[in-house]
N, C-alpha and C positions, 0 to 999 in steps of 0.2 A: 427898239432896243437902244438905250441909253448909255454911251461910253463916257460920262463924264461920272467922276467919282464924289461921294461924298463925305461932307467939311471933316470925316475920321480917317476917312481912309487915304484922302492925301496927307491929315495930319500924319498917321504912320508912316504914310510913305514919304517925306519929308523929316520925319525921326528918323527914319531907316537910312537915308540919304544922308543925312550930316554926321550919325555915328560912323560910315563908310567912311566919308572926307575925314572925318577924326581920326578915324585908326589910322588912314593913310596917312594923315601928317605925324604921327604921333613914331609911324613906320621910317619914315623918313627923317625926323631927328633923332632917332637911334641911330640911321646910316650914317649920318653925317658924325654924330658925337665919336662914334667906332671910326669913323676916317680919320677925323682929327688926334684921336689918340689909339692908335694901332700896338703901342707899347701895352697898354692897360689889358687888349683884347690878347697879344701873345700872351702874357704873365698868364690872364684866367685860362686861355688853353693850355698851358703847361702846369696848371695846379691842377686842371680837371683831368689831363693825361696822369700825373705821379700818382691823383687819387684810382685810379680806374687799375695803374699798375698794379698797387699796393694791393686791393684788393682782389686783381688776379693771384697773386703770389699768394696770400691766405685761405683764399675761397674753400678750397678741398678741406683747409683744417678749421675751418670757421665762417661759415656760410653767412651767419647774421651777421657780423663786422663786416663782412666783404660788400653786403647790400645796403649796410648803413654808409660805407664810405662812397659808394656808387652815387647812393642818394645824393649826400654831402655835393659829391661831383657834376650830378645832376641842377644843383642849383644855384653853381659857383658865379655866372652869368646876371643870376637876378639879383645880387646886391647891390 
């Protein structure tokens, strides 16, 4: 029985390994960019809170705006 792998399957496993190290640096200059500006990340929690409000306040009388603003809220972060 043979434990060494072959030249694909360390390929993979060596793609799968640097995509990890990727994400994780990739993780870690978001922490940092959010440390250094803490102002930017209140502002989008307080746009995604009025959005999530707004939309409680309507919901009963208009369910599709209430979930479009949700959405909106949902993706206030990824810009």
């Amino acid at each position: 029985m043979s434990t060494t792998l072959d030249p694909s399957s360390r390929a993979n496993a060596f793609g799968g390994l640097a995509g990890a190290f990727k994400a994780l640096a990739d993780e870690a200059s978001m922490l940092v960019h959010a440390l250094l500006n803490p102002n930017k990340i209140i502002e989008e929690v307080e746009q995604m809170r009025a959005l999530h409000q707004d939309a409680n306040k309507i919901e009963a009388s208009n369910p599709a705006r209430a979930a479009a603003l949700r959405s909106q809220a949902s993706r206030v972060g990824l810009r």
